[in-house]
Biopython code that builds the backbone (N, CA, C, O; Angstrom):
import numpy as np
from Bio.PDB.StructureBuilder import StructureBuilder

atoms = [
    (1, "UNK", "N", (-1.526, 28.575, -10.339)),
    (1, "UNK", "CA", (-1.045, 27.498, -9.479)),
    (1, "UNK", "C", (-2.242, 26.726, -8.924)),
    (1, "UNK", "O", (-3.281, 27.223, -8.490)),
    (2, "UNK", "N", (-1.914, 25.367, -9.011)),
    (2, "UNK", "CA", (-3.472, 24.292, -8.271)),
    (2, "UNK", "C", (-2.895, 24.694, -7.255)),
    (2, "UNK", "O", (-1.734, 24.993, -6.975)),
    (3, "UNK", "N", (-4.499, 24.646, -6.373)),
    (3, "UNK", "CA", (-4.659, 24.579, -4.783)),
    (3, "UNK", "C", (-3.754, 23.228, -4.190)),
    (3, "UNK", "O", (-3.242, 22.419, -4.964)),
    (4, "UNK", "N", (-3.692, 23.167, -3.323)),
    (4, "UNK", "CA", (-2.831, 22.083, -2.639)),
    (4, "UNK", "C", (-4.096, 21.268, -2.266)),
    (4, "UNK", "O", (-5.300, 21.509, -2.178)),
    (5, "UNK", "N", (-3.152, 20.020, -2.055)),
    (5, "UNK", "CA", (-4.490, 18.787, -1.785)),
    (5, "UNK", "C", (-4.999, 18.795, -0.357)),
    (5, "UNK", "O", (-4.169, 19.069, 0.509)),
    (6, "UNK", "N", (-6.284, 18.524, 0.023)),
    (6, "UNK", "CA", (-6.453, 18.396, 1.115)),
    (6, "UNK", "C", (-5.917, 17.581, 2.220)),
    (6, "UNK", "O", (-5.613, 16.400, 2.053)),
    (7, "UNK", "N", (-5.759, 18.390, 3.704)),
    (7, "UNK", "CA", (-4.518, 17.628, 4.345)),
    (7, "UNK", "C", (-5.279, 17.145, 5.596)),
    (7, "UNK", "O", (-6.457, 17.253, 5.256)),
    (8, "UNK", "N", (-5.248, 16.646, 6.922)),
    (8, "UNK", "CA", (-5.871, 16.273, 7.919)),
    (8, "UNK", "C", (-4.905, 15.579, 9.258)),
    (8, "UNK", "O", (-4.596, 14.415, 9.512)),
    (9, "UNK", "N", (-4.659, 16.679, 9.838)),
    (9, "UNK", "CA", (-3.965, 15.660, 11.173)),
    (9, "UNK", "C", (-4.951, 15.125, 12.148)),
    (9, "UNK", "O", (-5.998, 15.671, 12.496)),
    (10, "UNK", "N", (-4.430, 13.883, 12.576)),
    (10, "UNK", "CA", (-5.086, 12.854, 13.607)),
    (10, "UNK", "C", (-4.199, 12.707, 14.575)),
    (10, "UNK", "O", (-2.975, 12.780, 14.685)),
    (11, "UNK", "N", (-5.567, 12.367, 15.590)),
    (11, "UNK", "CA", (-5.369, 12.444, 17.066)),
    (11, "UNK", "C", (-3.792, 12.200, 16.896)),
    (11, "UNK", "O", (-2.985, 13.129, 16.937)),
    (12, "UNK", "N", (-3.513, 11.158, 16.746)),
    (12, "UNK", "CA", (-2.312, 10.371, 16.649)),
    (12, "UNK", "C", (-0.950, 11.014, 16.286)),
    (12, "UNK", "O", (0.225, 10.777, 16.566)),
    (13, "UNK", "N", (-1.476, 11.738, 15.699)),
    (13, "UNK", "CA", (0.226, 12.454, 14.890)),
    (13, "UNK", "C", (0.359, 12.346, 13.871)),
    (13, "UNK", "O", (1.322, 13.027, 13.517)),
    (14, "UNK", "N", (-0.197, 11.703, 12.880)),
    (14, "UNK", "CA", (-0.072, 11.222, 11.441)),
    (14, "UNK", "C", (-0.887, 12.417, 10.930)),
    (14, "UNK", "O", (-1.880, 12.937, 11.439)),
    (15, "UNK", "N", (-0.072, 12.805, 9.530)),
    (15, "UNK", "CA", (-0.796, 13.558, 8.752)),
    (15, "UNK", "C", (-1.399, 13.004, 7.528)),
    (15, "UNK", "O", (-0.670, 12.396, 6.744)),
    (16, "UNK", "N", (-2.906, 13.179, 7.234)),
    (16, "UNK", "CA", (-3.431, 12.426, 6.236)),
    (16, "UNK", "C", (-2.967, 13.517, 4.858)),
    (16, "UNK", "O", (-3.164, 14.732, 4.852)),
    (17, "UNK", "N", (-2.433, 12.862, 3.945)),
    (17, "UNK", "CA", (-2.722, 13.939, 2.429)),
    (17, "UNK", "C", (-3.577, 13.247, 1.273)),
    (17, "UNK", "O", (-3.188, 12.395, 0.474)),
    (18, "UNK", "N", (-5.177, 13.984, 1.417)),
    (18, "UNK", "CA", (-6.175, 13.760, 0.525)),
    (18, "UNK", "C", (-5.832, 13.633, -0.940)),
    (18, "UNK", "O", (-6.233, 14.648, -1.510)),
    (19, "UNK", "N", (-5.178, 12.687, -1.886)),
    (19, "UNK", "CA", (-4.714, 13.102, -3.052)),
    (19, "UNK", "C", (-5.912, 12.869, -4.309)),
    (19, "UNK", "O", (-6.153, 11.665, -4.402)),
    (20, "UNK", "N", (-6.735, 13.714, -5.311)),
    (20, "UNK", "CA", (-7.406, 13.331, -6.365)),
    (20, "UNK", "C", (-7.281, 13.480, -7.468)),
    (20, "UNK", "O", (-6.522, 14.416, -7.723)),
    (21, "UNK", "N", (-7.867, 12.750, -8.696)),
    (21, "UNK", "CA", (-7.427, 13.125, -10.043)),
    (21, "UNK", "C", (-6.697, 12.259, -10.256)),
    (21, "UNK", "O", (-6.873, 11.087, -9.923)),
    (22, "UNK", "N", (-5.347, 12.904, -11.106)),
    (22, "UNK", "CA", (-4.430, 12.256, -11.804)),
    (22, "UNK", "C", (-3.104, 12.315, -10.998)),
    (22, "UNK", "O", (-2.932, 13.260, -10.228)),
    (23, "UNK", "N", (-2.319, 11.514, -11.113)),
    (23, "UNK", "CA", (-1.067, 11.500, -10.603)),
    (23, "UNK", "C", (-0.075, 11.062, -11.682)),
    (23, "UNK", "O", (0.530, 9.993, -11.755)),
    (24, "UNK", "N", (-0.032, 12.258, -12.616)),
    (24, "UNK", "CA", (0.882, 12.148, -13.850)),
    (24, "UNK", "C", (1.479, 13.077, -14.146)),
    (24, "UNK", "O", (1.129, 14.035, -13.458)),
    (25, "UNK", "N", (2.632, 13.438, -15.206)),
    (25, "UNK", "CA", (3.064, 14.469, -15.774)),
    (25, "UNK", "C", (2.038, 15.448, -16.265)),
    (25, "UNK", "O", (1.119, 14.987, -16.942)),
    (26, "UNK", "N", (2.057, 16.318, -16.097)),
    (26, "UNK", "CA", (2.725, 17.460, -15.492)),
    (26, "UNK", "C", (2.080, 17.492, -14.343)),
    (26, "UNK", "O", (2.453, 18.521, -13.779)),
    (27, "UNK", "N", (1.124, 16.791, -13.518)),
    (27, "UNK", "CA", (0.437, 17.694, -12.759)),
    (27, "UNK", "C", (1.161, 16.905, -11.269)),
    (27, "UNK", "O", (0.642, 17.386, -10.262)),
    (28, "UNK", "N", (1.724, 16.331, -11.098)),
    (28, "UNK", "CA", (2.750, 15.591, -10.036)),
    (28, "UNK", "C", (3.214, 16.204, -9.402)),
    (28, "UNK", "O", (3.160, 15.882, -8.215)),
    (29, "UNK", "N", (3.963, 17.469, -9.774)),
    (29, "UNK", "CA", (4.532, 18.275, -9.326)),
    (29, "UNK", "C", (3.846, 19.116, -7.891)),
    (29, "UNK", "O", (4.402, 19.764, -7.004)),
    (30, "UNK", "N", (2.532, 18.801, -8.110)),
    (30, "UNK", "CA", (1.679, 19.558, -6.744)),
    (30, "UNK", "C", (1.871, 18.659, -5.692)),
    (30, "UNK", "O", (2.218, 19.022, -4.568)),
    (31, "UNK", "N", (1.599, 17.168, -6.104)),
    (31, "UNK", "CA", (2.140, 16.318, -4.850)),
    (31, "UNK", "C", (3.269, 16.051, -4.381)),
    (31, "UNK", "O", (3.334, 15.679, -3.209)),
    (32, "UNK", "N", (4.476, 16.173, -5.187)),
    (32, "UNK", "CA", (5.807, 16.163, -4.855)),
    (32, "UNK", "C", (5.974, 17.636, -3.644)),
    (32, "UNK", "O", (6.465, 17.577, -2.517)),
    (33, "UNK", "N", (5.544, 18.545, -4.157)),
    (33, "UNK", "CA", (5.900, 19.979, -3.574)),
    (33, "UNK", "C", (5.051, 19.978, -1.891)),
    (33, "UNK", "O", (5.412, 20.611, -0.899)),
    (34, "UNK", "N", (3.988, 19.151, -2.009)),
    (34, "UNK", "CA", (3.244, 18.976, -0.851)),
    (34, "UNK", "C", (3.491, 18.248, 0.292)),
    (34, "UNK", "O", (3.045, 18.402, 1.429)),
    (35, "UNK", "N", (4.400, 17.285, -0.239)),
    (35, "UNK", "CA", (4.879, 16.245, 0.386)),
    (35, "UNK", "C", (6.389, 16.437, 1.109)),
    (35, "UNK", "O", (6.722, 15.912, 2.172)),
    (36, "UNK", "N", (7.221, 17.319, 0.270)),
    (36, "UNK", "CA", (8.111, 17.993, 0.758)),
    (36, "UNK", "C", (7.981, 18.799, 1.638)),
    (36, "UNK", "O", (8.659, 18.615, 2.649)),
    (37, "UNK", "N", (6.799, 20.335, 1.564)),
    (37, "UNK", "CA", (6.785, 21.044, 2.238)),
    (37, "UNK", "C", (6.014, 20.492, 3.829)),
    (37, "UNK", "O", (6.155, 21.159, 4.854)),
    (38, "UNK", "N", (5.224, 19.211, 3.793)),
    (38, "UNK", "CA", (4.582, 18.823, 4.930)),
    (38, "UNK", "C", (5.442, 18.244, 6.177)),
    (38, "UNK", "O", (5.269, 18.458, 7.376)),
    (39, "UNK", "N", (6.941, 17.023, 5.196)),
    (39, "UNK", "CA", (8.025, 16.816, 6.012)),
    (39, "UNK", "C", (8.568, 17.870, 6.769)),
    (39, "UNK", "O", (8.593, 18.009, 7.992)),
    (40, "UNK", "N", (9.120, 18.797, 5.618)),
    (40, "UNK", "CA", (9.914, 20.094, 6.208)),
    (40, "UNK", "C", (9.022, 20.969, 7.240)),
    (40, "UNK", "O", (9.617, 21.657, 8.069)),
    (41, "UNK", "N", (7.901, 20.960, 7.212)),
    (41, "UNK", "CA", (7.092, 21.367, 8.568)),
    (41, "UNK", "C", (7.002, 20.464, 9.818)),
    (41, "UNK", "O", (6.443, 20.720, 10.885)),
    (42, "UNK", "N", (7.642, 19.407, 9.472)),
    (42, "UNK", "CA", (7.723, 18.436, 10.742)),
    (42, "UNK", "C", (6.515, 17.127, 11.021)),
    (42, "UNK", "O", (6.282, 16.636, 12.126)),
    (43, "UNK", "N", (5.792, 16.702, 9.608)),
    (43, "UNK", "CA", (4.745, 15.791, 9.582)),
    (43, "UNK", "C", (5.582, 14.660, 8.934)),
    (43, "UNK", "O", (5.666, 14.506, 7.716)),
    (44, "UNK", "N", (6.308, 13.737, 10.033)),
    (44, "UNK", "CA", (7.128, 12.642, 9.739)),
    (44, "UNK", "C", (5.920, 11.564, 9.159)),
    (44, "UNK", "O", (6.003, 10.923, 8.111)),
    (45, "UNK", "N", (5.164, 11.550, 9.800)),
    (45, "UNK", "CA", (4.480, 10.413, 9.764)),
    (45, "UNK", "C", (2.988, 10.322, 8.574)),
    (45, "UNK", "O", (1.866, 9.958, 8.926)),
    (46, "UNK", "N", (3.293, 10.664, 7.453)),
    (46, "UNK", "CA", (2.504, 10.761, 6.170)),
    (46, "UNK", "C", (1.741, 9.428, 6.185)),
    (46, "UNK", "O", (2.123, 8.261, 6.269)),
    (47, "UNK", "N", (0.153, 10.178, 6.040)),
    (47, "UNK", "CA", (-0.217, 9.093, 5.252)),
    (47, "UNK", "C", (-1.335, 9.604, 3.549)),
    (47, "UNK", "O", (-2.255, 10.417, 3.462)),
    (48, "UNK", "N", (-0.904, 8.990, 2.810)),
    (48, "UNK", "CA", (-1.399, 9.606, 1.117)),
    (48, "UNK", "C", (-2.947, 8.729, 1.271)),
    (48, "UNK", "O", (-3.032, 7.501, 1.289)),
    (49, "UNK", "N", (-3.678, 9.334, 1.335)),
    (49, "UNK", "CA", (-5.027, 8.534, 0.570)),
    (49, "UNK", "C", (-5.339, 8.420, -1.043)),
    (49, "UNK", "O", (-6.076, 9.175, -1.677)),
    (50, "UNK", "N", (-4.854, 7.681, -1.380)),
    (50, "UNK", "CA", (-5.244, 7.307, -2.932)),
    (50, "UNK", "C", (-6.443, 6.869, -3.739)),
    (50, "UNK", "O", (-6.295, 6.224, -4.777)),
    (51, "UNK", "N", (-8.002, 7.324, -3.125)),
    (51, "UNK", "CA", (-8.990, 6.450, -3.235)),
    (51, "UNK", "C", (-9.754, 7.169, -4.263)),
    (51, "UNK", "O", (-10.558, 6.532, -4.943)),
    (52, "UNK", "N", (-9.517, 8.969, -4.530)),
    (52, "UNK", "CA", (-9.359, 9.347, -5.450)),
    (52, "UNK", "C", (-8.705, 9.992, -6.299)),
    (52, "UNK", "O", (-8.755, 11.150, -6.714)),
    (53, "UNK", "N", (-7.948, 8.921, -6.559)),
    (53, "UNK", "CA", (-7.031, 8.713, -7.602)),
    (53, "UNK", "C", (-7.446, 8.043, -8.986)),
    (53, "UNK", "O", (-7.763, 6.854, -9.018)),
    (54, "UNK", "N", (-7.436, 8.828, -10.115)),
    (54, "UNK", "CA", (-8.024, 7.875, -11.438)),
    (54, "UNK", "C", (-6.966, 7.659, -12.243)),
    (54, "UNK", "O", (-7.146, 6.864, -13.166)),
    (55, "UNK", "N", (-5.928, 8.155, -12.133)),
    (55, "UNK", "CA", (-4.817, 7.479, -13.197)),
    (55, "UNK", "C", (-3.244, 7.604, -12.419)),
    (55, "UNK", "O", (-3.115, 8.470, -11.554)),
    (56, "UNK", "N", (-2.305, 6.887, -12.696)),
    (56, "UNK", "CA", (-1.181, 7.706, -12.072)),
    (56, "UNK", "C", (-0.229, 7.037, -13.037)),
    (56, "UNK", "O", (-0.707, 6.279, -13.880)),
    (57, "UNK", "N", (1.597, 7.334, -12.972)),
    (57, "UNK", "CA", (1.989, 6.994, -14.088)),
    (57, "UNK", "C", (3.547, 6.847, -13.315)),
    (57, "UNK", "O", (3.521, 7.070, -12.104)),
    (58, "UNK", "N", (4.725, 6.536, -13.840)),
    (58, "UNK", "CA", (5.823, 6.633, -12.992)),
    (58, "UNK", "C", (6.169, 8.075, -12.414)),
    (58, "UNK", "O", (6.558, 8.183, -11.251)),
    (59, "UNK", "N", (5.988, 9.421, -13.425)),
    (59, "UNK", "CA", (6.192, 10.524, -12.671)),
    (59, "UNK", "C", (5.773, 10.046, -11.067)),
    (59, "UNK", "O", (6.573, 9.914, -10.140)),
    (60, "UNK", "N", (4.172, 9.809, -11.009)),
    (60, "UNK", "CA", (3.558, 9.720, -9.767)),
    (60, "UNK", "C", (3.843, 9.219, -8.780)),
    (60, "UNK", "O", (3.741, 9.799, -7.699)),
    (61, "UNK", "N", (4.430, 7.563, -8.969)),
    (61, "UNK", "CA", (5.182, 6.847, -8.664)),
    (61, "UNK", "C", (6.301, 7.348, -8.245)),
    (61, "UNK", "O", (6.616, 7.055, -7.091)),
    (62, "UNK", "N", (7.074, 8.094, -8.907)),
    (62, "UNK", "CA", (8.310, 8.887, -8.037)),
    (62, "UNK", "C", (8.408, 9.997, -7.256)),
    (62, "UNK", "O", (9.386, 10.430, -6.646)),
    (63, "UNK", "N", (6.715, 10.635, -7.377)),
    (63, "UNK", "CA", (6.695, 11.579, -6.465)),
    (63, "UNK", "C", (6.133, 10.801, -4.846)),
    (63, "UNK", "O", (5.807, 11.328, -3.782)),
    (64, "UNK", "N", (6.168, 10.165, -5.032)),
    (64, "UNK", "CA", (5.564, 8.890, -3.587)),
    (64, "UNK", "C", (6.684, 8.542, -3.334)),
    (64, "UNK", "O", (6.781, 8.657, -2.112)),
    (65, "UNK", "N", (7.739, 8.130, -3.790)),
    (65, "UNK", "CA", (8.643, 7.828, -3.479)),
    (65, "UNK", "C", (9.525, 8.767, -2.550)),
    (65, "UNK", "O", (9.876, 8.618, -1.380)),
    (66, "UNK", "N", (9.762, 9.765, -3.445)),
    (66, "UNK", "CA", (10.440, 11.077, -3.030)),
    (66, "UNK", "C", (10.153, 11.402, -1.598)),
    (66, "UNK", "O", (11.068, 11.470, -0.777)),
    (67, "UNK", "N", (8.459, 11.675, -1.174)),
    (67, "UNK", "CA", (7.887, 12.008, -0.598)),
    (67, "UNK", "C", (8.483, 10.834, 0.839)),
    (67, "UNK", "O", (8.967, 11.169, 1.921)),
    (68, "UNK", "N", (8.253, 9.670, 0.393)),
    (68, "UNK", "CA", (8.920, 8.429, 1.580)),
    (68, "UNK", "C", (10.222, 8.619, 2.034)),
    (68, "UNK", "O", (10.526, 8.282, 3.178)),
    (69, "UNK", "N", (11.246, 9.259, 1.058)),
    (69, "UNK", "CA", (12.738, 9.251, 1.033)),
    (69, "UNK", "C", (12.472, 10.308, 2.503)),
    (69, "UNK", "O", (12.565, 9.953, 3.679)),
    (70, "UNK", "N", (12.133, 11.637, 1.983)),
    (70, "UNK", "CA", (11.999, 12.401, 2.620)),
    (70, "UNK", "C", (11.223, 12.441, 4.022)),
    (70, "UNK", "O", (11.430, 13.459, 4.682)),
    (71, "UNK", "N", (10.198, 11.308, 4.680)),
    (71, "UNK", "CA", (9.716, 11.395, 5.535)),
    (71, "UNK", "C", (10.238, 10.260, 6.510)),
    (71, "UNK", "O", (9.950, 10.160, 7.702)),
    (72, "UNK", "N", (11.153, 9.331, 5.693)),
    (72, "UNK", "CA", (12.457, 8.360, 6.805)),
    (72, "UNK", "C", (13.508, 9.355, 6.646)),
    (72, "UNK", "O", (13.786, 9.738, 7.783)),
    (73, "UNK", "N", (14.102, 9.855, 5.935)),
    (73, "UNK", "CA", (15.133, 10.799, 6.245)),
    (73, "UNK", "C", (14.751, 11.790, 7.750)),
    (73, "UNK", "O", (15.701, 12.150, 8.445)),
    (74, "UNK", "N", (13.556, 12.108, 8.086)),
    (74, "UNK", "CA", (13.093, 12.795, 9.065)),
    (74, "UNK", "C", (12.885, 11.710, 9.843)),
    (74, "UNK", "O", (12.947, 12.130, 10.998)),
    (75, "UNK", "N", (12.714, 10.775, 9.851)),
    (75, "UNK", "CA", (12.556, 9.574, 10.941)),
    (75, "UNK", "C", (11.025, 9.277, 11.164)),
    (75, "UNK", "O", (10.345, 8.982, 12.148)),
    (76, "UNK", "N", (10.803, 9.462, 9.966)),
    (76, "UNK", "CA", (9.221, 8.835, 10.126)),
    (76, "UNK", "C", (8.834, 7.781, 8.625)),
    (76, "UNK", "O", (9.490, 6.912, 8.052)),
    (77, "UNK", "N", (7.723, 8.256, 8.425)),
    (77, "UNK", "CA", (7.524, 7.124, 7.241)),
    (77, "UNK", "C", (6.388, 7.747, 6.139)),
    (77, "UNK", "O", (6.211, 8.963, 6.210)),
    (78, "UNK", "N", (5.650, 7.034, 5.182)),
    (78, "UNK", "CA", (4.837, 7.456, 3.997)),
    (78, "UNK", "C", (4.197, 6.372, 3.824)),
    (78, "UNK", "O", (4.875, 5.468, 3.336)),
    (79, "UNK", "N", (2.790, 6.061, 4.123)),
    (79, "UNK", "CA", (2.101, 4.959, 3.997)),
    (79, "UNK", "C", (1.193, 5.347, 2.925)),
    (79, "UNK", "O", (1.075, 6.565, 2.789)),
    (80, "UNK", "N", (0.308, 4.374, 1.877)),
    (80, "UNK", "CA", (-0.720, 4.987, 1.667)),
    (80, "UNK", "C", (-1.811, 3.844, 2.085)),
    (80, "UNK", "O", (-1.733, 2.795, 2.723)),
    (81, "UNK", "N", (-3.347, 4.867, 1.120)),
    (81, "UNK", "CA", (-4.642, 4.329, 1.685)),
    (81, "UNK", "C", (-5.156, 4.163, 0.984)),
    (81, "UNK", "O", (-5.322, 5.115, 0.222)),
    (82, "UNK", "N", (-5.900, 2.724, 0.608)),
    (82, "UNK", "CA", (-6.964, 2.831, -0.006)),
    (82, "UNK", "C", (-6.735, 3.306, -1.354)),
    (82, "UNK", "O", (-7.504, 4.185, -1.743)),
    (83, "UNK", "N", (-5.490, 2.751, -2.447)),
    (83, "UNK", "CA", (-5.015, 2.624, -3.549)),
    (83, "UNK", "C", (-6.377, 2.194, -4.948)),
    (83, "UNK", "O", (-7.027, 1.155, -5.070)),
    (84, "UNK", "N", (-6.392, 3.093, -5.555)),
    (84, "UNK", "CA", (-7.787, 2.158, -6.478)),
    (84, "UNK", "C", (-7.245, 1.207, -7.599)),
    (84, "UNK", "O", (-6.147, 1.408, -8.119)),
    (85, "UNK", "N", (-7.942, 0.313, -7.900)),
    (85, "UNK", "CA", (-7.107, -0.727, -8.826)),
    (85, "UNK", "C", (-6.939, -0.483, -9.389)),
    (85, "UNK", "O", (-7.135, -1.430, -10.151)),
    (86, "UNK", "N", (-6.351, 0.847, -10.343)),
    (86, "UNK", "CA", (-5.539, 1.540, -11.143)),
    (86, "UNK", "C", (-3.568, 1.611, -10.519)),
    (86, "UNK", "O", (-2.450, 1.230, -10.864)),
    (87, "UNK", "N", (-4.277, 2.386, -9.417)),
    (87, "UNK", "CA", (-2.714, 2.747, -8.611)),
    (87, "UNK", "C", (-2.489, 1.073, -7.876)),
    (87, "UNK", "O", (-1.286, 0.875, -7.706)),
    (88, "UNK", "N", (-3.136, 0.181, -7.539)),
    (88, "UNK", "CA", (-2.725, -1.017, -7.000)),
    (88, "UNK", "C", (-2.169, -2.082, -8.038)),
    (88, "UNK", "O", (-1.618, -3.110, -7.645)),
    (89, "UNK", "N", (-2.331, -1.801, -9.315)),
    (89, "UNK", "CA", (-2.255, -2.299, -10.507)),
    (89, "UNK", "C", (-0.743, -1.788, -10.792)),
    (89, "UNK", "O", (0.125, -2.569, -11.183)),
    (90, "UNK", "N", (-0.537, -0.617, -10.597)),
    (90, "UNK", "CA", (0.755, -0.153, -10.911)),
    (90, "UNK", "C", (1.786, -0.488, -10.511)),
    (90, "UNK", "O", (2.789, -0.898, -11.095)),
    (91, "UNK", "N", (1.372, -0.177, -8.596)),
    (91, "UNK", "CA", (2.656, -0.392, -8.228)),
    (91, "UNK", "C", (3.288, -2.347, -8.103)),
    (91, "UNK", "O", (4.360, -2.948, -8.027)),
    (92, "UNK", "N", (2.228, -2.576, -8.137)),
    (92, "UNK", "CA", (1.875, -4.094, -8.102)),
    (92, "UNK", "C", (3.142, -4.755, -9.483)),
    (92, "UNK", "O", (3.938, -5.680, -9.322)),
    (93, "UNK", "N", (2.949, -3.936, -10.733)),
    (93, "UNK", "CA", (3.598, -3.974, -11.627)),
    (93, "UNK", "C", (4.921, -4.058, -11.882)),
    (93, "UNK", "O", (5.694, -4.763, -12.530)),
    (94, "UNK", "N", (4.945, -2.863, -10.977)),
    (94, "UNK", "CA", (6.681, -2.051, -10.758)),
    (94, "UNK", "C", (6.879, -2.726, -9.874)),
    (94, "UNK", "O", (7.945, -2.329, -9.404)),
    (95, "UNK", "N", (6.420, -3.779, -9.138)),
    (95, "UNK", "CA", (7.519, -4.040, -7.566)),
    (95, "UNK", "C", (7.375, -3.584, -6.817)),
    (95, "UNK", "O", (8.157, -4.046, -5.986)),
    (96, "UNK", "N", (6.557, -2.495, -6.208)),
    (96, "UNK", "CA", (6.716, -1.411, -5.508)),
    (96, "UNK", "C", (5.454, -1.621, -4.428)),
    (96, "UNK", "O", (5.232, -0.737, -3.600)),
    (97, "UNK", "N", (4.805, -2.587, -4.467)),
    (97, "UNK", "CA", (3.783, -2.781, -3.291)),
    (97, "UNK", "C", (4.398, -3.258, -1.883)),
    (97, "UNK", "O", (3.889, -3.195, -0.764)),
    (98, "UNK", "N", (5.293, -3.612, -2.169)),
    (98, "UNK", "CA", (6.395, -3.613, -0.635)),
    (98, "UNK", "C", (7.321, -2.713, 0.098)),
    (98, "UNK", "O", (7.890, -2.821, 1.184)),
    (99, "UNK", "N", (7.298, -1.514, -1.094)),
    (99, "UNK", "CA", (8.577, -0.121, -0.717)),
    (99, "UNK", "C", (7.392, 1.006, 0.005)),
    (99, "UNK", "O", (7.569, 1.585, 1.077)),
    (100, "UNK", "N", (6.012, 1.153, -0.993)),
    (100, "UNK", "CA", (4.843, 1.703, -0.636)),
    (100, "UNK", "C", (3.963, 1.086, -0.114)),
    (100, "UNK", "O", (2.977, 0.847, -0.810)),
    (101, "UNK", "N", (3.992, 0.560, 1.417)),
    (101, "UNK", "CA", (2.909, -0.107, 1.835)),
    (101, "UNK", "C", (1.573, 0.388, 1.636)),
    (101, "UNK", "O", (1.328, 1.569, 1.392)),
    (102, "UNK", "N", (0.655, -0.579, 1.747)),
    (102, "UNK", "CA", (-0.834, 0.274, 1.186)),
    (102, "UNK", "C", (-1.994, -0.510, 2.155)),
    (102, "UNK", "O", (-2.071, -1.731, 2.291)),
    (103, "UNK", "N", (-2.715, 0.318, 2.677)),
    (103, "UNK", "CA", (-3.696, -0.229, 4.161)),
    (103, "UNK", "C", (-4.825, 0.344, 3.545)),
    (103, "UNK", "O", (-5.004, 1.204, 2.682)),
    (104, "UNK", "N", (-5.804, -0.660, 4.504)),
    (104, "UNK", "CA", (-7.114, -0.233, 4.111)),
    (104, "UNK", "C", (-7.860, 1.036, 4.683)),
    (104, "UNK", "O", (-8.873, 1.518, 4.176)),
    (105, "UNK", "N", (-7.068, 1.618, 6.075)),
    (105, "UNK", "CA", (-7.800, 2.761, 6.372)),
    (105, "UNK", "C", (-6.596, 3.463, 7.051)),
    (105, "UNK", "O", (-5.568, 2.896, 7.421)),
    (106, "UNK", "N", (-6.895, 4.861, 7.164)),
    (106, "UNK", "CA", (-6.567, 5.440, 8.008)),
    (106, "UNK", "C", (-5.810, 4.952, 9.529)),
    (106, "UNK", "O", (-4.652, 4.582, 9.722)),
    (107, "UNK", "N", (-6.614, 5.064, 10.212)),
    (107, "UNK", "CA", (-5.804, 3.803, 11.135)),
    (107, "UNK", "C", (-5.559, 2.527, 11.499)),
    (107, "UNK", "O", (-5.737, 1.935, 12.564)),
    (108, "UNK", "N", (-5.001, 2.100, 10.158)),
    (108, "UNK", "CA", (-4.557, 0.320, 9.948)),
    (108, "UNK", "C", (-3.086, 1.290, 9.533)),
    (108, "UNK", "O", (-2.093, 0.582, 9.698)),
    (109, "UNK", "N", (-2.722, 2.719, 9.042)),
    (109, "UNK", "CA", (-1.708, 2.761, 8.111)),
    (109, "UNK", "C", (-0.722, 3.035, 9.420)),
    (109, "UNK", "O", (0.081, 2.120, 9.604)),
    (110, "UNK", "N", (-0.646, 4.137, 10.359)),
    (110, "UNK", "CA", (0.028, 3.813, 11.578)),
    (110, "UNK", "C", (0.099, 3.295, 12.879)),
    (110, "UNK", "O", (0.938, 3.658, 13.704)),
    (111, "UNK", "N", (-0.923, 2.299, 13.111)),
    (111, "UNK", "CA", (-1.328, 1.432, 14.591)),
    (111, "UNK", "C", (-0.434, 2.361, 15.609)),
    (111, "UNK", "O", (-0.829, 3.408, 16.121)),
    (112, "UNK", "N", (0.973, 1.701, 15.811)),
    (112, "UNK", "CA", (1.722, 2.277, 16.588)),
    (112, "UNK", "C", (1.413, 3.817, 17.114)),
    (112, "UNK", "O", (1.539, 4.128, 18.298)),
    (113, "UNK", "N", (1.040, 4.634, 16.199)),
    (113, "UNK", "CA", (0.849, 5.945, 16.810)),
    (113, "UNK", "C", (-0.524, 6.207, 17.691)),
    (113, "UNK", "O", (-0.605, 7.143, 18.485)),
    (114, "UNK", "N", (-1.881, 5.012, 17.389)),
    (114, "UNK", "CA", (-2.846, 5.495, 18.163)),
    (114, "UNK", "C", (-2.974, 4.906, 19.846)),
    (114, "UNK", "O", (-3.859, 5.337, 20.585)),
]
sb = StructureBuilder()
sb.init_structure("model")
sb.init_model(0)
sb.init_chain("A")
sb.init_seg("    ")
for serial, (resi, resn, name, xyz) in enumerate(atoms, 1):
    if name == "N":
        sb.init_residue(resn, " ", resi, " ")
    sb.init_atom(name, np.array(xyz, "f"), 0.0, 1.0, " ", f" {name:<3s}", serial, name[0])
structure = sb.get_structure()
């Protein structure tokens, strides 16, 4: 089993999830499972850093999604950070740069909470 990605709570309440590599079949499944288990611990307020990120694909794309469903279903949200023009290319593609907002830092992604 991969290690889980590195995680980071701030002052604020927001939980950062460090994501690197690939964000494709098969290996998606670590961020989907991470993202679930971080809601269900009570970290409404996600934020994904994508900066190392070198490829991602729709699996990936739907595990971000999932991960958002699941963190407004809890009454919070799923921002990401710092997308590399691979993943900004994508979602840019799909439509999806307005469902997955994407900020330049850390705290640009939840203002409200600091």
């Amino acid at each position: 089993m991969t290690a889980p990605y590195r995680t980071k709570l701030t002052s604020s309440g927001a939980t950062i999830l460090f994501a690197t590599g690939r964000l494709n079949f098969p290996d998606v499944d670590r961020l989907r499972q991470q993202l679930t288990s971080l809601v269900e611990a009570g970290a409404v307020h996600v934020v994904v850093d994508l900066s190392g990120i070198d490829a991602i694909d729709s699996s990936g794309i739907g595990a971000l999604i999932s991960g958002l469903k699941a963190a407004k279903s809890a009454g919070g949200d799923l921002r990401l950070v710092a997308p590399t023009p691979v993943v900004a290319s994508v979602l840019d593609m799909m439509n999806l740069d307005t469902v997955l907002t994407a900020h330049d830092s850390h705290e640009d992604a939840f203002p409200q909470l600091v």
